[in-house]
PDB file with one MODEL, atoms N, CA, C and O in Angstrom:
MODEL        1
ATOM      1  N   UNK A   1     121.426 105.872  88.332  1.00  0.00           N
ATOM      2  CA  UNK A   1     120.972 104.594  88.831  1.00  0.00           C
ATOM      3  C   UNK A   1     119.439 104.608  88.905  1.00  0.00           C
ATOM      4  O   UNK A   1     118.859 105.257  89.775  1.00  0.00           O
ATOM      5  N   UNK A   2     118.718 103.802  87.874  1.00  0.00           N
ATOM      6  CA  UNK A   2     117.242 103.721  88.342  1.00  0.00           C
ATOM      7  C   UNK A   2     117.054 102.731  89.333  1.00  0.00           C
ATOM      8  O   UNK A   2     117.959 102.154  89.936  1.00  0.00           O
ATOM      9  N   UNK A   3     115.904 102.568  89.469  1.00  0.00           N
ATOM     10  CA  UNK A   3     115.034 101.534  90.793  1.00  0.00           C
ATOM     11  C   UNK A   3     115.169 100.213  90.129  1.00  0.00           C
ATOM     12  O   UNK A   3     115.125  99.318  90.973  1.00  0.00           O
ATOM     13  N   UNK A   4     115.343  99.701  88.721  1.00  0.00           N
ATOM     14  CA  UNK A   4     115.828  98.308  88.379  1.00  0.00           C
ATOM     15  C   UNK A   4     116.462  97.747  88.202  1.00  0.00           C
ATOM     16  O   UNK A   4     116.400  96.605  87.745  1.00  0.00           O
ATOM     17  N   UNK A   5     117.867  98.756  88.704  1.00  0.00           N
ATOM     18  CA  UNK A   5     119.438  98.020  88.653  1.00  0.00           C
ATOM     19  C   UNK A   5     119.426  96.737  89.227  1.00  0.00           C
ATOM     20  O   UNK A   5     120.025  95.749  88.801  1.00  0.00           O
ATOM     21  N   UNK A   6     118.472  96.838  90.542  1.00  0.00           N
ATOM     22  CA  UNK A   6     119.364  95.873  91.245  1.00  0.00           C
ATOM     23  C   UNK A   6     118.417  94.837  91.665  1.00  0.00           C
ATOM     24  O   UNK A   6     118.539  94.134  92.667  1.00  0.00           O
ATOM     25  N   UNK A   7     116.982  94.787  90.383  1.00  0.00           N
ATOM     26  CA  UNK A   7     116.789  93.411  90.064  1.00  0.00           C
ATOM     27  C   UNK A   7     117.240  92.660  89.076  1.00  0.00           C
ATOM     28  O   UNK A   7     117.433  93.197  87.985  1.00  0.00           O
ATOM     29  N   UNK A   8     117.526  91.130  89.272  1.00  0.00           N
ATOM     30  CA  UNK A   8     118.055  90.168  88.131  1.00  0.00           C
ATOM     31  C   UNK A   8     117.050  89.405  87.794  1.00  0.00           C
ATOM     32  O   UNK A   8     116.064  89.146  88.483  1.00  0.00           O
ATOM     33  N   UNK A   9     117.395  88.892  86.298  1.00  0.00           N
ATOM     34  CA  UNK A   9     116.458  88.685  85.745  1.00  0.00           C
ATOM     35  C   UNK A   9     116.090  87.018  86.532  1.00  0.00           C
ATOM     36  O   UNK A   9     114.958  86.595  86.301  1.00  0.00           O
ATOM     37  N   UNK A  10     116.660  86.470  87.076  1.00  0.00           N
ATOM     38  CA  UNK A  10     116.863  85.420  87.478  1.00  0.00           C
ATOM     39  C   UNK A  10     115.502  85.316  88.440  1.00  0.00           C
ATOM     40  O   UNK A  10     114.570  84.513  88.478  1.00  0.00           O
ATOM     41  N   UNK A  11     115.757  86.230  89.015  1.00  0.00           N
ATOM     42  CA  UNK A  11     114.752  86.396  90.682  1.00  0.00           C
ATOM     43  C   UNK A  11     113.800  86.709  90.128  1.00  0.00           C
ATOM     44  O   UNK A  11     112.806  86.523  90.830  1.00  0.00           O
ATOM     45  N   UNK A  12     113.535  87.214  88.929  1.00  0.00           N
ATOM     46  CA  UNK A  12     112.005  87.601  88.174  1.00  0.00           C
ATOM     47  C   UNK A  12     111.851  85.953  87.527  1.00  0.00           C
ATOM     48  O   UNK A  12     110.845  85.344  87.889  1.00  0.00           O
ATOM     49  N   UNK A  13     112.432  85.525  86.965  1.00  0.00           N
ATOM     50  CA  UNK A  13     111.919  83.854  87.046  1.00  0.00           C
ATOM     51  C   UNK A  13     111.904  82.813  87.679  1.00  0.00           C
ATOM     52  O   UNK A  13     111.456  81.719  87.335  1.00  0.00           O
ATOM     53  N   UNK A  14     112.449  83.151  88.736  1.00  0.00           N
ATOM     54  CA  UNK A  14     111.815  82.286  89.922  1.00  0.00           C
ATOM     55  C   UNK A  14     110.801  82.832  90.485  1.00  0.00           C
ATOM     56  O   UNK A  14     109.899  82.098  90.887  1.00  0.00           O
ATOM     57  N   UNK A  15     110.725  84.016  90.618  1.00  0.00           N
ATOM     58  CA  UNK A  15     108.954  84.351  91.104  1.00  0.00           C
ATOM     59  C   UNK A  15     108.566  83.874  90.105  1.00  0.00           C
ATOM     60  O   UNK A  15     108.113  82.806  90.517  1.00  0.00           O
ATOM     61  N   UNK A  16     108.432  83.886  89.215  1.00  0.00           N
ATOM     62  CA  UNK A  16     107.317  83.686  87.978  1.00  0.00           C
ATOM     63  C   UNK A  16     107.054  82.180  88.164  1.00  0.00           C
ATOM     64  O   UNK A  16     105.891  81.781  88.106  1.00  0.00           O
ATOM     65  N   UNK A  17     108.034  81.349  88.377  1.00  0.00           N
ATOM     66  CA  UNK A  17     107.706  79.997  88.264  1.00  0.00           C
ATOM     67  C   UNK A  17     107.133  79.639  89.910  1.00  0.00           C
ATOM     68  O   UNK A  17     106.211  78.899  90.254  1.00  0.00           O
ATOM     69  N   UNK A  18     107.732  80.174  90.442  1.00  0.00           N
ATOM     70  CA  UNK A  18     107.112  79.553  91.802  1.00  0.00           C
ATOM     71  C   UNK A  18     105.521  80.139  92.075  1.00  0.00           C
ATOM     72  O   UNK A  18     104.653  79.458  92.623  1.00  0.00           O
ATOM     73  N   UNK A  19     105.352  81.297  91.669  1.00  0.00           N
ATOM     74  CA  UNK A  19     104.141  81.567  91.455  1.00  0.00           C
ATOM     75  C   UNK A  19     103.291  80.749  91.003  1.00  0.00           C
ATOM     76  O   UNK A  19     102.291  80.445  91.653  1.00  0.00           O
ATOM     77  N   UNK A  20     103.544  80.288  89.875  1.00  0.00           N
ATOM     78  CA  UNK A  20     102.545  79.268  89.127  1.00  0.00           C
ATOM     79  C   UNK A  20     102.588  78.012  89.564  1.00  0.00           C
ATOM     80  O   UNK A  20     101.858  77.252  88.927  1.00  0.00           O
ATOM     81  N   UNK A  21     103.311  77.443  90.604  1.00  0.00           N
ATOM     82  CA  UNK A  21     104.056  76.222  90.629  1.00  0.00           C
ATOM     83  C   UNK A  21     102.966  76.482  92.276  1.00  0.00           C
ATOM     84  O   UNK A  21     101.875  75.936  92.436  1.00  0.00           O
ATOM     85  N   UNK A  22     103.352  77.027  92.868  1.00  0.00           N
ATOM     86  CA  UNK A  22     101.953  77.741  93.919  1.00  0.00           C
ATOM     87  C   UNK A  22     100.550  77.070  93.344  1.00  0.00           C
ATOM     88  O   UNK A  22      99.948  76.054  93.692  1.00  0.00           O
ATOM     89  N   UNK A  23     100.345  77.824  92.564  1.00  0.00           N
ATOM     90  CA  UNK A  23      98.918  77.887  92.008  1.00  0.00           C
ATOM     91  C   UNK A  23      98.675  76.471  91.470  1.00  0.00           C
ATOM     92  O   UNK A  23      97.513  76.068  91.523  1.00  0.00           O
ATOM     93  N   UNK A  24      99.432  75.818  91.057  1.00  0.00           N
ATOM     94  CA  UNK A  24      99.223  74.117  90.614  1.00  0.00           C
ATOM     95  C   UNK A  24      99.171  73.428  91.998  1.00  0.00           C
ATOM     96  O   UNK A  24      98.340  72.540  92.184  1.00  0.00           O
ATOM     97  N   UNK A  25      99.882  73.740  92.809  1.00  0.00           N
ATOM     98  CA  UNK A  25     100.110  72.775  94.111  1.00  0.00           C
ATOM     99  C   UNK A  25      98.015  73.394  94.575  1.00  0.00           C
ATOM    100  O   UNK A  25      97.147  72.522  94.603  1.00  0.00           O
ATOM    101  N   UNK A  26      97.770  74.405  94.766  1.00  0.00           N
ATOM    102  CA  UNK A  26      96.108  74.592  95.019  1.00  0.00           C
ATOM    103  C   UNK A  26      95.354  73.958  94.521  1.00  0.00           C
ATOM    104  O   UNK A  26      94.563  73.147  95.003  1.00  0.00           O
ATOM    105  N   UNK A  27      95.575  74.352  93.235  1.00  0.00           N
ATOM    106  CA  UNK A  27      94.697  73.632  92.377  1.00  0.00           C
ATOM    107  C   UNK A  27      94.540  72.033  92.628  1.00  0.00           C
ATOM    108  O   UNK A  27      93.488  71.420  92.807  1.00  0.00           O
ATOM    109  N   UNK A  28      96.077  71.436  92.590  1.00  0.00           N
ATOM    110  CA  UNK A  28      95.562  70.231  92.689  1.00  0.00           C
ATOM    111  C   UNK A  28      95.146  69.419  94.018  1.00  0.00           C
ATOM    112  O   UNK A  28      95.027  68.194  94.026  1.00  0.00           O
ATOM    113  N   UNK A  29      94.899  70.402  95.353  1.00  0.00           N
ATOM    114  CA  UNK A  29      94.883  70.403  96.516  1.00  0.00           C
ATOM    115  C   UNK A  29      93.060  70.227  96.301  1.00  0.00           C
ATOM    116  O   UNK A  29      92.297  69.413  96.821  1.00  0.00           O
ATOM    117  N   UNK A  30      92.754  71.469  95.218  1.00  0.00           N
ATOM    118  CA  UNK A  30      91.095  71.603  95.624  1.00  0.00           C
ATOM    119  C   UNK A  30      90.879  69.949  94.473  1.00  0.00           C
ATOM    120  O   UNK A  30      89.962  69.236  94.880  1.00  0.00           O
ATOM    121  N   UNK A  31      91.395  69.572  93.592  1.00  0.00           N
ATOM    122  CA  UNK A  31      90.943  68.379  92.976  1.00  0.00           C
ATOM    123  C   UNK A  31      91.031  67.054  93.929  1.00  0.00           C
ATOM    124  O   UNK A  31      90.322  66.053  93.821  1.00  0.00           O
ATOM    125  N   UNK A  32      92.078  67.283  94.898  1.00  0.00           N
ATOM    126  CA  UNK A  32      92.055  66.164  95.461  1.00  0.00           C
ATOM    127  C   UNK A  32      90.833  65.673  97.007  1.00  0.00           C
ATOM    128  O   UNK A  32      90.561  64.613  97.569  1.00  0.00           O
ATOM    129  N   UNK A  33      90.353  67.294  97.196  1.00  0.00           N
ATOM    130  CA  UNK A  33      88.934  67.772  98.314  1.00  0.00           C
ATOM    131  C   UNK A  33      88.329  67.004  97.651  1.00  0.00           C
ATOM    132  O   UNK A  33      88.067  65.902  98.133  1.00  0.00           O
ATOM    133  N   UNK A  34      87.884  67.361  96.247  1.00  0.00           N
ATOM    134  CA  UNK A  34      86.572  66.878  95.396  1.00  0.00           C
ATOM    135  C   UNK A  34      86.470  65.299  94.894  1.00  0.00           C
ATOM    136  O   UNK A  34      85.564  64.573  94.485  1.00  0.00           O
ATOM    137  N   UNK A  35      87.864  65.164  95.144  1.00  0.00           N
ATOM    138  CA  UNK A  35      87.941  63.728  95.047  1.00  0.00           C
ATOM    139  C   UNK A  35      87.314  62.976  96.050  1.00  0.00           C
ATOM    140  O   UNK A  35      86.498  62.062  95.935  1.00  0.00           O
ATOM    141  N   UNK A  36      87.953  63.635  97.345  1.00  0.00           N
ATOM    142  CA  UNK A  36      87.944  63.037  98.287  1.00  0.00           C
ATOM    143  C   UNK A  36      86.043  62.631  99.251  1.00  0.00           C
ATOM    144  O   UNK A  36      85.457  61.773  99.911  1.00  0.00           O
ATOM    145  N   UNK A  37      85.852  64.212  98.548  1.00  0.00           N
ATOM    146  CA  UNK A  37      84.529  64.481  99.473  1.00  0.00           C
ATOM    147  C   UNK A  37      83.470  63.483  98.481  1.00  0.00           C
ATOM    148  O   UNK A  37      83.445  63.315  97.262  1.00  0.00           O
ATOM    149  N   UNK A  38      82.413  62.775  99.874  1.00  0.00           N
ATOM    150  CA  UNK A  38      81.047  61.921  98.814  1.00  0.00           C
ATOM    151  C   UNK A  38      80.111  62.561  98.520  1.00  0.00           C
ATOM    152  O   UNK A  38      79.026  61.988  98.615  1.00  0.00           O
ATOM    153  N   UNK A  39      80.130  64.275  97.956  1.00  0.00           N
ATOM    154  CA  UNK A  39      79.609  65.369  97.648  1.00  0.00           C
ATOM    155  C   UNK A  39      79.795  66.108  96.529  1.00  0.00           C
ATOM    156  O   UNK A  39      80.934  65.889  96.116  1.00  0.00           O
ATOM    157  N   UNK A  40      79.184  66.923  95.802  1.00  0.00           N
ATOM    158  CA  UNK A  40      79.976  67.759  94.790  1.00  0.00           C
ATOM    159  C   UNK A  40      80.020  69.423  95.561  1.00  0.00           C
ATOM    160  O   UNK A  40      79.118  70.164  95.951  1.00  0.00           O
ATOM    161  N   UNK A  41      81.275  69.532  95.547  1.00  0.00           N
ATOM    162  CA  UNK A  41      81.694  70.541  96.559  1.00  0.00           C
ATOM    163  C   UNK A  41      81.405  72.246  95.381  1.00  0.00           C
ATOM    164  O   UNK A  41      81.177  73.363  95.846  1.00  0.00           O
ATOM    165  N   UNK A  42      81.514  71.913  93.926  1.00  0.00           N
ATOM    166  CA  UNK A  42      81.028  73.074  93.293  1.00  0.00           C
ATOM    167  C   UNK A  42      79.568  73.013  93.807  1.00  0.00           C
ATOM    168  O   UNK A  42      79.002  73.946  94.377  1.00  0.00           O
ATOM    169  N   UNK A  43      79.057  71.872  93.552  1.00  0.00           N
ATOM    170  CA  UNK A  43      76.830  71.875  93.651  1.00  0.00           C
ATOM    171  C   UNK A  43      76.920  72.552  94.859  1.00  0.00           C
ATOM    172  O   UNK A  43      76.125  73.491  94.827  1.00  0.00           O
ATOM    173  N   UNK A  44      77.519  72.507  95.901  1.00  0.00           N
ATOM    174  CA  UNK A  44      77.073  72.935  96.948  1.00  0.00           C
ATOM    175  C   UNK A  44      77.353  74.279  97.483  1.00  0.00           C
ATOM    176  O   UNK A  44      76.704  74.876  98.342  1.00  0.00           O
ATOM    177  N   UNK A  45      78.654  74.767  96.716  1.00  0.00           N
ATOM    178  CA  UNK A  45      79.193  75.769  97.040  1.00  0.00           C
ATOM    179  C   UNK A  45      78.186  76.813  96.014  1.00  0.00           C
ATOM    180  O   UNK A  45      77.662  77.795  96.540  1.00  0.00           O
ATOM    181  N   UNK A  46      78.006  76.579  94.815  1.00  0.00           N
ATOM    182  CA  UNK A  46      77.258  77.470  93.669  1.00  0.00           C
ATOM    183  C   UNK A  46      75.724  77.703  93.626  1.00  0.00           C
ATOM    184  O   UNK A  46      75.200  78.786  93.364  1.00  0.00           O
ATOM    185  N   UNK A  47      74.729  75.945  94.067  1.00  0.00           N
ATOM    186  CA  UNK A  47      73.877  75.689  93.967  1.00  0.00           C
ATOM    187  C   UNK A  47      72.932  76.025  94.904  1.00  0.00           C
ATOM    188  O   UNK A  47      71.877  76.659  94.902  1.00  0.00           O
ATOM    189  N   UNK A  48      73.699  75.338  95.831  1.00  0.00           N
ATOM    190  CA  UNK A  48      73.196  75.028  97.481  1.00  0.00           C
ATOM    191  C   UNK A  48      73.446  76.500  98.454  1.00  0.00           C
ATOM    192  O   UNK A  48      72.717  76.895  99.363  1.00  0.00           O
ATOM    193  N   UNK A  49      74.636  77.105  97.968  1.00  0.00           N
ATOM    194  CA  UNK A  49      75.118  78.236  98.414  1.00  0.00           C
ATOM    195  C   UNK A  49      74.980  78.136 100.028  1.00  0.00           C
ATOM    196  O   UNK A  49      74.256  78.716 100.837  1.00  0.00           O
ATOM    197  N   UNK A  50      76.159  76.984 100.163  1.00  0.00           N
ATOM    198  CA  UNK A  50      76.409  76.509 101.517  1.00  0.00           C
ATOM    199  C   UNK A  50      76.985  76.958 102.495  1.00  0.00           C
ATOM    200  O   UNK A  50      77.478  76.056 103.173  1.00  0.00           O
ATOM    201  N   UNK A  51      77.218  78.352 103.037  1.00  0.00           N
ATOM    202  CA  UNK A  51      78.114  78.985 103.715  1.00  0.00           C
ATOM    203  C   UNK A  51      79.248  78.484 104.389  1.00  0.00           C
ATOM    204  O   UNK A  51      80.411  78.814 104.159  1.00  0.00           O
ATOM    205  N   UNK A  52      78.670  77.280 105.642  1.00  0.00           N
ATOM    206  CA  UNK A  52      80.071  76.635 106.240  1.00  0.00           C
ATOM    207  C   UNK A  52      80.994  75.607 105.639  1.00  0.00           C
ATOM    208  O   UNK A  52      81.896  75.038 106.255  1.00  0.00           O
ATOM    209  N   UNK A  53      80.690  75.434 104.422  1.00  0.00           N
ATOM    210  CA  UNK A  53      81.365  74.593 103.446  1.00  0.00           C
ATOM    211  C   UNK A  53      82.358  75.531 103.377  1.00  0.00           C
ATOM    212  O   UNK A  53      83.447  75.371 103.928  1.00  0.00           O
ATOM    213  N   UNK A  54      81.787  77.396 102.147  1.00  0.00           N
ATOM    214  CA  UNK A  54      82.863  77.948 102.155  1.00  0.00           C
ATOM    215  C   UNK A  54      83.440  78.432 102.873  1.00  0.00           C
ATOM    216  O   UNK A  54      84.309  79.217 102.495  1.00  0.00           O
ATOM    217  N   UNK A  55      83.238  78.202 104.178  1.00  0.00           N
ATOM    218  CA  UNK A  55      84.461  79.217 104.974  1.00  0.00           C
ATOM    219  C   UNK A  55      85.211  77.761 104.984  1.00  0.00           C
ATOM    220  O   UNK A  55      86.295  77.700 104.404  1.00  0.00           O
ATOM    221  N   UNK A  56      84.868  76.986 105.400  1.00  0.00           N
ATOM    222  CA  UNK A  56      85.808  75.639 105.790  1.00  0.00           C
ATOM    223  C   UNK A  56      86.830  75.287 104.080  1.00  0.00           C
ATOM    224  O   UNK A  56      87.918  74.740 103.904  1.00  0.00           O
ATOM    225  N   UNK A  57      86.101  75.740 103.368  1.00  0.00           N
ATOM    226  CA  UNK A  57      86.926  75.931 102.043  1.00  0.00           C
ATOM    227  C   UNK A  57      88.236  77.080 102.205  1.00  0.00           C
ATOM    228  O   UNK A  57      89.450  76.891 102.121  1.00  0.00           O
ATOM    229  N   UNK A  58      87.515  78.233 102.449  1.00  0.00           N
ATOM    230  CA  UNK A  58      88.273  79.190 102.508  1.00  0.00           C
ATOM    231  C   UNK A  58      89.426  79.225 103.403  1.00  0.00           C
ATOM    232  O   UNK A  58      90.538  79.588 103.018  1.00  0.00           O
ATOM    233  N   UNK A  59      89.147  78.816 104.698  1.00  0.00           N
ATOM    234  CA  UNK A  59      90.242  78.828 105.850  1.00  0.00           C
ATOM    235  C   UNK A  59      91.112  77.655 104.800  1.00  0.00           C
ATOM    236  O   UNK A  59      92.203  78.135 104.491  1.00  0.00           O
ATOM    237  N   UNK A  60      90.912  76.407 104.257  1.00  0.00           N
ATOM    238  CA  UNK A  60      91.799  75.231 104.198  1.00  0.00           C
ATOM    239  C   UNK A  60      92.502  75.865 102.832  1.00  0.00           C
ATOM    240  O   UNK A  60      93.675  75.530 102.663  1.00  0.00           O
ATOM    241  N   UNK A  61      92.016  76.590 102.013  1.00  0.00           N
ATOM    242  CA  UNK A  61      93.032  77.714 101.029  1.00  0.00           C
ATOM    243  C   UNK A  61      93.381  78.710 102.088  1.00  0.00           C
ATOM    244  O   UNK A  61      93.490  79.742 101.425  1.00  0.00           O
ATOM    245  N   UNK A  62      93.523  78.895 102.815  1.00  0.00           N
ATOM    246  CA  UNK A  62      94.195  79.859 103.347  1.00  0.00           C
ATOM    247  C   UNK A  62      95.899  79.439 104.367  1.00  0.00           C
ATOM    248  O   UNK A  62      96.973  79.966 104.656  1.00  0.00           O
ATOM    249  N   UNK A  63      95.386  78.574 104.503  1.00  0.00           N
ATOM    250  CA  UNK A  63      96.133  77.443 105.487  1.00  0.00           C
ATOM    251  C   UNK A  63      97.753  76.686 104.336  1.00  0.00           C
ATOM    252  O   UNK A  63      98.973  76.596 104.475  1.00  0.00           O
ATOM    253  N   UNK A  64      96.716  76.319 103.289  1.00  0.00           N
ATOM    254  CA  UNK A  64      97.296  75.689 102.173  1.00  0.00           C
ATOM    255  C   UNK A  64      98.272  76.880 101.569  1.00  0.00           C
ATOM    256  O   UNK A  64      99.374  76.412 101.281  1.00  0.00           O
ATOM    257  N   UNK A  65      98.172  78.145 101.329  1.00  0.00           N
ATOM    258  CA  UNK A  65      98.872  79.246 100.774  1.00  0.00           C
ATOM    259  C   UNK A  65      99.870  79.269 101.857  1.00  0.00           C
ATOM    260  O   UNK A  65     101.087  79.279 101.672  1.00  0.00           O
ATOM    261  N   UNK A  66      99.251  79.275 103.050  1.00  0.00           N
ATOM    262  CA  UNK A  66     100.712  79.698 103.854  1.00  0.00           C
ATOM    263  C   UNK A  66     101.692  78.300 104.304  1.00  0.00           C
ATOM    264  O   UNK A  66     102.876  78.571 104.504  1.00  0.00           O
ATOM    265  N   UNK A  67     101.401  77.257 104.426  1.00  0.00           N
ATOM    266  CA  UNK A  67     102.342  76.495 103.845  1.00  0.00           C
ATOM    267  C   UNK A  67     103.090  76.300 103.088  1.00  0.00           C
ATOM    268  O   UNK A  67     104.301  76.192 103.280  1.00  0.00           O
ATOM    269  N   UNK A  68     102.415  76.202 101.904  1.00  0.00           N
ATOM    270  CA  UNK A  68     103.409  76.917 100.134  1.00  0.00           C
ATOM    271  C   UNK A  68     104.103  77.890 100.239  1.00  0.00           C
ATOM    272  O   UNK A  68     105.105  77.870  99.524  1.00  0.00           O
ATOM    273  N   UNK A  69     103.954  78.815 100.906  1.00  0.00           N
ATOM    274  CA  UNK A  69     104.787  80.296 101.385  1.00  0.00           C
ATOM    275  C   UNK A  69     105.577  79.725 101.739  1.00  0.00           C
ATOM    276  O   UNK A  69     106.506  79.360 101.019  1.00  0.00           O
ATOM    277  N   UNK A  70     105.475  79.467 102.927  1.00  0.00           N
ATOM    278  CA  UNK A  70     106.607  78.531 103.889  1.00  0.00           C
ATOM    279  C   UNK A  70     107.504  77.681 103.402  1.00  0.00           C
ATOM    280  O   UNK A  70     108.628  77.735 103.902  1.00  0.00           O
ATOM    281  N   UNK A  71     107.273  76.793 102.427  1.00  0.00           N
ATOM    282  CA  UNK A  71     107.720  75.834 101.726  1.00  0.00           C
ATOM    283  C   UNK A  71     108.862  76.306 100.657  1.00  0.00           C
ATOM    284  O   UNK A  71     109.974  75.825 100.876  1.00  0.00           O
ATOM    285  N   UNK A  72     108.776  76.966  99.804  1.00  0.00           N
ATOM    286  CA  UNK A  72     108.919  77.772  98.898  1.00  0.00           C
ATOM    287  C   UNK A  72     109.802  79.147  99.663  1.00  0.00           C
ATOM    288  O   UNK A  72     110.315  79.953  98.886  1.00  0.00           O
ATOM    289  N   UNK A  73     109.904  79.301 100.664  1.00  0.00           N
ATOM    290  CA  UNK A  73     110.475  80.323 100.825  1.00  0.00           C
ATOM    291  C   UNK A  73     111.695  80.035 101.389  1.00  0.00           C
ATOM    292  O   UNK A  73     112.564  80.906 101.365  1.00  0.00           O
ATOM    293  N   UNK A  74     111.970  78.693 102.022  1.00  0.00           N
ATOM    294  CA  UNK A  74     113.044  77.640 102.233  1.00  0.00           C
ATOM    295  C   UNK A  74     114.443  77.531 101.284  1.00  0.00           C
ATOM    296  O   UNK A  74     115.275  76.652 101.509  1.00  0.00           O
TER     297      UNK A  74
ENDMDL
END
């Protein structure tokens, strides 16, 4: 008996898809910030090198992942 008997291939494509399916729900989370904000949130984050932008970035991806966790793990 090796260590991969007793994964199916099934549960390897649902990680795979929910993974990516994750990563689209972010993505279109940070398009809808940039939408939203009357700023350009790259100029400021790259340019301006705005610190409390990125943490307030960072915590709201952080927040946003563990929801999707949550969501997804349902």
């Amino acid at each position: 008996m090796t260590a991969f008997d007793g994964i199916l291939f099934s549960e390897v494509v649902s990680t795979v898809f929910y993974t990516f399916f994750g990563l689209a729900l972010l993505l279109a989370c940070w398009w809808l910030i940039e939408l939203v904000t009357p700023f350009s949130l790259r100029k400021e984050l790259e340019e301006d090198q705005n610190t409390a932008i990125a943490i307030v970035m960072g915590a709201l991806f952080l927040s946003l992942a563990i929801i999707i966790a949550a969501i997804l793990r349902v």
